[in-house]
C-alpha positions as CSV (number, residue, x, y, z in Angstrom):
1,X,-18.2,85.4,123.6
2,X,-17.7,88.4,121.9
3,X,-19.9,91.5,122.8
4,X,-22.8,92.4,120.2
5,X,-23.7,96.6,119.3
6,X,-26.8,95.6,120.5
7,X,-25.3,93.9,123.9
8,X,-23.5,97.5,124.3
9,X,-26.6,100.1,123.1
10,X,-28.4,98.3,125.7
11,X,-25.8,99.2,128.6
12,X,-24.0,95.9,128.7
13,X,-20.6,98.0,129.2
14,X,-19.2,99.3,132.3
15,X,-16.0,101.0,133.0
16,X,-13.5,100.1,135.1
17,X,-13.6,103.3,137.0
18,X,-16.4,105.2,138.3
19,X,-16.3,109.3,138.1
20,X,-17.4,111.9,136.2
21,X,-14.8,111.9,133.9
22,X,-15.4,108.5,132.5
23,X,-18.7,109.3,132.5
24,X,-18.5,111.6,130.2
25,X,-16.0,109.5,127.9
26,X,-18.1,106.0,127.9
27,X,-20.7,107.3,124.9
28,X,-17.7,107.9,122.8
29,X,-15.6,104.9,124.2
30,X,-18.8,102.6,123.2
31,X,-19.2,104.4,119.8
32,X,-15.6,103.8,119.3
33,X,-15.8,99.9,120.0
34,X,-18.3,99.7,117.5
35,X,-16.7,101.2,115.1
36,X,-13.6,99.1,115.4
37,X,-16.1,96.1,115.6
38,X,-17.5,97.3,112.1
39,X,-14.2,97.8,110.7
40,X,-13.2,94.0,111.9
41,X,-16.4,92.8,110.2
42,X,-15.1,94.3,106.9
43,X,-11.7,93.0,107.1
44,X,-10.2,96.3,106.1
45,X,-6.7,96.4,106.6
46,X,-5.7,98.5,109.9
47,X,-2.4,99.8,110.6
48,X,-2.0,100.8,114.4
49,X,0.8,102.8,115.5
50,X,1.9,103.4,119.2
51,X,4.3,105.3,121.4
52,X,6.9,104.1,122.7
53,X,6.2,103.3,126.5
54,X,4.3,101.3,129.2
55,X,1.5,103.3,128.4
56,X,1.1,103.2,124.2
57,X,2.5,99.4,124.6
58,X,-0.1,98.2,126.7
59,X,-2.7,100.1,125.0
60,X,-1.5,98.5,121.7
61,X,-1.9,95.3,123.1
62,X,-5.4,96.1,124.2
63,X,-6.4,97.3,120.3
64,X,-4.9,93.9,119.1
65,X,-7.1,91.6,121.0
66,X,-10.3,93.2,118.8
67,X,-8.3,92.3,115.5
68,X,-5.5,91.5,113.7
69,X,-3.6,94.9,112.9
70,X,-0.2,95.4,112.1
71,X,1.4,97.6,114.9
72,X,4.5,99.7,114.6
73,X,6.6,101.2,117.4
74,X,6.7,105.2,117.3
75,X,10.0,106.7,119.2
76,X,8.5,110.4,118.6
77,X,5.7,112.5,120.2
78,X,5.0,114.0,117.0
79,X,3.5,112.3,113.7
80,X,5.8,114.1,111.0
81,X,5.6,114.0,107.5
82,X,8.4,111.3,107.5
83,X,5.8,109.2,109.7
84,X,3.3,109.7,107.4
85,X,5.3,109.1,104.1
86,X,6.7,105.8,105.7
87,X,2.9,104.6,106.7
88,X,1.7,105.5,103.2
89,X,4.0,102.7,101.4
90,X,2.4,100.3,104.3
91,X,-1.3,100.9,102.8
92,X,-1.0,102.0,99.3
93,X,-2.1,98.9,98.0
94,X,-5.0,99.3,101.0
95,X,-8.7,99.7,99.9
96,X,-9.9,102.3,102.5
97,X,-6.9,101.6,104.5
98,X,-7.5,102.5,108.6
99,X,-4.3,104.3,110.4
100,X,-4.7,104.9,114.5
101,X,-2.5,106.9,116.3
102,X,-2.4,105.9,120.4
103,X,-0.6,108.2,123.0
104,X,0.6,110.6,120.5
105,X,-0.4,112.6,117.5
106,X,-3.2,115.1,119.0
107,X,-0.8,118.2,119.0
108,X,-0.2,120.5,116.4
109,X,2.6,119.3,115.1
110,X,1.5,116.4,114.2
111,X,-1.4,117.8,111.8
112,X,1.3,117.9,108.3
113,X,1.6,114.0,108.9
114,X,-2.4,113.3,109.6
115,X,-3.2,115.4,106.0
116,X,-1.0,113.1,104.1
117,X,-3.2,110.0,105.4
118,X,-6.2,111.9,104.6
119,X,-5.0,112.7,101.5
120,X,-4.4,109.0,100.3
121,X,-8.0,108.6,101.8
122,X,-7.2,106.6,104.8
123,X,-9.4,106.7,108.0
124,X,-7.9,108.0,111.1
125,X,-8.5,107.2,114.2
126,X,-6.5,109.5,117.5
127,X,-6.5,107.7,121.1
128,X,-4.3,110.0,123.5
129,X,-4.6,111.6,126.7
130,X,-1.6,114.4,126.3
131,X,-3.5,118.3,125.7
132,X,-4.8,117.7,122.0
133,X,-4.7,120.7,119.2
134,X,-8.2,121.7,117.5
135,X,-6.8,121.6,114.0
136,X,-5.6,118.6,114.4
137,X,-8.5,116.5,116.1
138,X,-10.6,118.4,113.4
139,X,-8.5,116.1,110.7
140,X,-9.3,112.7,112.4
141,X,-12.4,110.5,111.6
142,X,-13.0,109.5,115.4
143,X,-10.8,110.6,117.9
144,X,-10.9,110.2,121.9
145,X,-9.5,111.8,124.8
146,X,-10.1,113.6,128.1
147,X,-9.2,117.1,126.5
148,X,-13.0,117.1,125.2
149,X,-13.5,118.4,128.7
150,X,-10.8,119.8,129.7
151,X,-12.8,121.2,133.3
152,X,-12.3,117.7,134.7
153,X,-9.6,117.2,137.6
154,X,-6.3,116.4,135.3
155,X,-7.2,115.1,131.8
156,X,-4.1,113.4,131.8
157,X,-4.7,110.8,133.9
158,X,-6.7,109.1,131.7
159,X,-4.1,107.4,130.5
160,X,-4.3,106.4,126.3
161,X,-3.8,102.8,127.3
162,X,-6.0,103.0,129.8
163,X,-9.0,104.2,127.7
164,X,-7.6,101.8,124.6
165,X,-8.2,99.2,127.1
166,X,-11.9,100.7,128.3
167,X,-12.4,100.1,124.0
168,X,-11.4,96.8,124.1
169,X,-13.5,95.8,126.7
170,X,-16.4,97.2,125.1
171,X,-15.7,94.9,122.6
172,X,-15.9,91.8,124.3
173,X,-12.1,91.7,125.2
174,X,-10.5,91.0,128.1
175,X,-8.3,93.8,128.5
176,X,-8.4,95.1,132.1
177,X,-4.5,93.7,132.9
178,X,-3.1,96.3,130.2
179,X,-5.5,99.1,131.9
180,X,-3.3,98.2,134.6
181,X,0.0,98.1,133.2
182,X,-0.6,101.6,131.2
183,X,-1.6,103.2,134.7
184,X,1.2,102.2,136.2
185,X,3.5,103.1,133.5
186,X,2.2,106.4,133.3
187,X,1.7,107.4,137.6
188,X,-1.6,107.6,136.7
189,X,-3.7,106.7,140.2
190,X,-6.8,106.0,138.3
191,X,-6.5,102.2,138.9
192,X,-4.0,102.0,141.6
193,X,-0.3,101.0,141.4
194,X,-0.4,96.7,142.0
195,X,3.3,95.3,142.4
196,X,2.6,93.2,139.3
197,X,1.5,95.9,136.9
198,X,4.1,98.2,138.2
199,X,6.6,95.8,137.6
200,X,5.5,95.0,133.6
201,X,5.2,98.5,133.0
202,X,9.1,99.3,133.8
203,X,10.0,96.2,131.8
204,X,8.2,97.7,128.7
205,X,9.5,101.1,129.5
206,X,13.4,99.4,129.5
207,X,12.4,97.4,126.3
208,X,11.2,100.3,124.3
209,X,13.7,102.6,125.0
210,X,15.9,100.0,123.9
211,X,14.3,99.1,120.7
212,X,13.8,101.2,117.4
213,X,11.2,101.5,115.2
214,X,9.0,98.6,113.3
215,X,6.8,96.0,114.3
216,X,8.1,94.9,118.4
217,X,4.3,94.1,119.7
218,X,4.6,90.2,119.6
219,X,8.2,90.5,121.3
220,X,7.4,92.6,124.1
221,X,4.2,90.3,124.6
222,X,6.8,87.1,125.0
223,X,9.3,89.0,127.3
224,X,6.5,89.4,129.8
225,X,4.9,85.8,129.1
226,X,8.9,84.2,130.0
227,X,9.2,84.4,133.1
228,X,13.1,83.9,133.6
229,X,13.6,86.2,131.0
230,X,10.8,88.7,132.1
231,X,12.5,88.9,135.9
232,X,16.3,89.3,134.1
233,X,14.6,92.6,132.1
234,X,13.5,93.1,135.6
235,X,16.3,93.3,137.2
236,X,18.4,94.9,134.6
237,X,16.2,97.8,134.3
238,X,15.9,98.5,138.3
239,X,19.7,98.6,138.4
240,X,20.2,101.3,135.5
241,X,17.3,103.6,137.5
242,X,19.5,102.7,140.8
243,X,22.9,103.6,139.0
244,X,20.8,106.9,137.8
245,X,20.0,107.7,141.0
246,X,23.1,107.6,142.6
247,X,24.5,109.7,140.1
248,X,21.6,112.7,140.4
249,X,22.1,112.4,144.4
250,X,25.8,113.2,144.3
251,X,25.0,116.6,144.2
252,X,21.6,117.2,145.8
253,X,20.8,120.0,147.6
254,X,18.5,120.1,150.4
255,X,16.0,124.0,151.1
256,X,13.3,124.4,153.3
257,X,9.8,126.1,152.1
258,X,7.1,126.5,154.0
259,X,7.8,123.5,156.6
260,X,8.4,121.1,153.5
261,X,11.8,119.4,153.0
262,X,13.0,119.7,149.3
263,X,15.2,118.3,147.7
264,X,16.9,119.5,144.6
265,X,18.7,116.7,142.2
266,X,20.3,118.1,138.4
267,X,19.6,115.3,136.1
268,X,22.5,116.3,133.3
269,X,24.9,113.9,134.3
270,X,22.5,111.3,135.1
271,X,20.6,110.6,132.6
272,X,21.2,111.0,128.5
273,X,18.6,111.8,126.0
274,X,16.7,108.9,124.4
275,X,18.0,106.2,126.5
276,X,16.4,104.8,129.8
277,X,16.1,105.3,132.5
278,X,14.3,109.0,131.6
279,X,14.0,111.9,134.3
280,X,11.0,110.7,135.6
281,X,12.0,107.5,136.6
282,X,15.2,109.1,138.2
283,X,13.5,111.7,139.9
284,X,10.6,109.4,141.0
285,X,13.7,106.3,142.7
286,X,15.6,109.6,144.3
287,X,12.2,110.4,146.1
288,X,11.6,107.1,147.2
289,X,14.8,106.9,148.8
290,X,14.3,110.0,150.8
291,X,10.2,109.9,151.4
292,X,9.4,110.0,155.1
293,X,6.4,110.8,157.5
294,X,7.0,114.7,157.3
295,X,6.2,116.3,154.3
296,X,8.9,115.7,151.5
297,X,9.3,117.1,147.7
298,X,12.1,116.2,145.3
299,X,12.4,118.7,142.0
300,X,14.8,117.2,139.5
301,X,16.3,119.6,137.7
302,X,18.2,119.8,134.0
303,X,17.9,120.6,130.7
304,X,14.4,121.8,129.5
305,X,12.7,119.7,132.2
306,X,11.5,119.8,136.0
307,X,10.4,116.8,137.7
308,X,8.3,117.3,140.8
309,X,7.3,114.5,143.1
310,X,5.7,115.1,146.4
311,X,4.4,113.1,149.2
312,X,0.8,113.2,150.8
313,X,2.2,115.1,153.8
314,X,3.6,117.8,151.3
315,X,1.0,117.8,148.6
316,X,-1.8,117.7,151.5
317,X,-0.6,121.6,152.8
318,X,-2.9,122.9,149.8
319,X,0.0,123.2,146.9
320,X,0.6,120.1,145.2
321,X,2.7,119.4,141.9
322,X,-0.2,120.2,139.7
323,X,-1.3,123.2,141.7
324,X,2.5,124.9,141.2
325,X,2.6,123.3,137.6
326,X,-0.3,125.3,136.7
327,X,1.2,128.3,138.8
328,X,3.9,128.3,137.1
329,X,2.2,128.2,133.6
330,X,0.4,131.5,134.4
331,X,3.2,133.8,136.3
332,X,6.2,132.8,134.5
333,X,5.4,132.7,130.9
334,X,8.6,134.0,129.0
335,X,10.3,131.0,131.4
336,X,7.7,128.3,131.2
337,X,6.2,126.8,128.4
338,X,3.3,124.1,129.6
339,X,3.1,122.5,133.0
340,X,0.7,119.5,134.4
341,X,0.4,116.6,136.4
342,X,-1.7,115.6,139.9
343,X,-1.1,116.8,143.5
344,X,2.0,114.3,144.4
345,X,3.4,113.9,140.7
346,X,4.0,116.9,137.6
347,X,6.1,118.5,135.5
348,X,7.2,121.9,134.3
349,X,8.6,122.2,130.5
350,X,10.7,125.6,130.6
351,X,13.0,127.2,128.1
352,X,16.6,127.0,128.0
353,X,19.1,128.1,130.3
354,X,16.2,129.2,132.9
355,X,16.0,125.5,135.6
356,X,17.3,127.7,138.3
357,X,14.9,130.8,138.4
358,X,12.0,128.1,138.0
359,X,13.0,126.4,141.0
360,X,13.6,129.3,143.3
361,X,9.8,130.1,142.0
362,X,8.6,126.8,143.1
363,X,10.2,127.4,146.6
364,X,8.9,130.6,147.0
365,X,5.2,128.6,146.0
366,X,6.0,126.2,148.5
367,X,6.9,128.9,151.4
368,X,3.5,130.8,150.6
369,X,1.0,127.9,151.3
């Protein structure tokens, strides 16, 4: 039975997790149901577009069990004028067309692309969890994410699939299973990693990377519903981040700091641009593989990128991946452009030509604690 407004002004809704955070977020996750509930009651036509991971996917599959939409993959973190010029010939013939943007589209550059749909008087709706840009929230008719309030305990975690999925279930949907997926997906220990959810989210990860643009929702949707084919995906994917791995281990390097054992991998010649398995999947099997009771870090190195993963023993001596992320951020800002993450799992984007100072910094972090 589908939830009523009134069912959800009278407190009918309850999130899936507990904490201040989401407490903060449920007014504008209910106000955001019914606004999508409204907009199903018109019939208006709604053109959803997502990013193209565990973590857009699932919430895309969250949005379509309020309404029929039509959902198109996007392989870019940016909404560019291209984007928008593309969308445009989707809804031209569209009265009061609806365009929503999930995991992607709050950041500046994406503000050129969201004027074009306001322009042809289209109502935009922004879900996303990555750090969101004033001018462009200021363009969209509702947006949501955990930037709002930004003196929580890592925005980020709040996944975009995961709070896509908090909308659906205000709606009357059953939608907790994609909460899951997009956790998982994303490292995101909001909901806890479950085998199953960890598993889908790697076979979405493998499937998008592998697909291009256009409409891929209903496919991915049967790939995880067959199971022979779902555990062949499976299987292919794990190898390719094993293969990866192998490669990025071949010339590790192993420095003390601070009673921590860390290991350093260069991600070059494993992994290529655009395809999977990405660094963060690399990175993340290499620490696996060398995780043990003492405390352990793996930084994988290359390109514009460093990948930090940590265990509890590492992360628990008071400096953990967020902690130097944000370090980082602040002491070394003609080398580092934006850092985040939690305390076992982050990332440092730096400029060019600089992945070697930035690690010897991160050591020297490490040896101070």
């Amino acid at each position: 039975m589908e939830t009523t407004l009134g069912d959800m002004a009278a407190g009918g809704f309850k999130p899936l997790v507990d904490d201040a955070m989401t407490a903060k977020l449920t007014p504008k996750i209910i106000r955001l149901s019914q606004r999508l509930l409204e907009i199903k009651k018109s019939g208006r036509f709604v053109l959803l577009r997502f990013h193209h991971d565990a973590d857009g996917i699932s919430g895309a599959f969250a949005i379509s069990e309020v309404f029929r939409l039509s959902p198109y993959q996007q392989n870019s973190a940016v909404y560019s004028a291209r984007d928008a010029v593309r969308d445009l010939s989707n809804i031209a013939h569209e009265e009061r067309p609806v365009v929503i943007l999930l995991d992607f589209g709050m950041n500046a550059e994406s503000a050129e692309g969201l004027r074009l749909l306001k322009a042809a008087g289209a109502e935009v709706i922004l879900i996303d969890h990555h750090p969101a840009s004033k001018e462009t929230i200021a363009l969209a008719d509702f947006f949501l994410t955990p930037w709002e309030f930004p003196e929580g305990e890592n925005p980020s975690r709040y996944v975009a699939g995961y709070l896509a999925s908090e909308v659906g279930r205000a709606c009357g949907a059953d939608t907790e299973g994609y909460a899951r997926i997009a956790c998982a997906g994303d490292k995101s220990s909001l909901l806890g990693h479950e085998e199953e959810a960890v598993r889908k989210a790697l076979v979405l990860d493998y499937l998008a990377a592998n697909s291009g643009f256009g409409n891929n929702l209903r496919f991915y949707k049967n790939v995880l519903a067959k199971r022979e084919l779902f555990e062949s995906m499976y299987g292919q994917a794990d190898e390719k981040i094993g293969e990866a791995a192998d490669k990025a281990m071949k010339g590790m390097k192993e420095r003390k700091a601070g009673g921590v054992a860390v290991f350093i991998i260069e991600l070059e010649k494993a992994v290529r641009k655009g395809e999977f398995p990405n660094r963060s999947k690399v990175t993340t099997r290499v620490f696996e593989r060398l995780v043990r009771d003492g405390p352990v870090a793996v930084l994988g190195a290359g390109g514009r990128t460093i990948i930090i993963r940590m265990n509890d023993a590492a992360a628990g001596k008071g400096v953990g991946a967020d902690v130097i992320a944000k370090r980082l951020a602040a002491t070394m800002r003609d080398f580092v452009e934006s850092g985040g993450g939690h305390g076992k799992a982050g990332a440092v984007r730096i400029k060019e030509g600089f992945s070697g100072a930035v690690v010897e910094e991160i050591l020297n972090i490490l040896s101070s604690a």
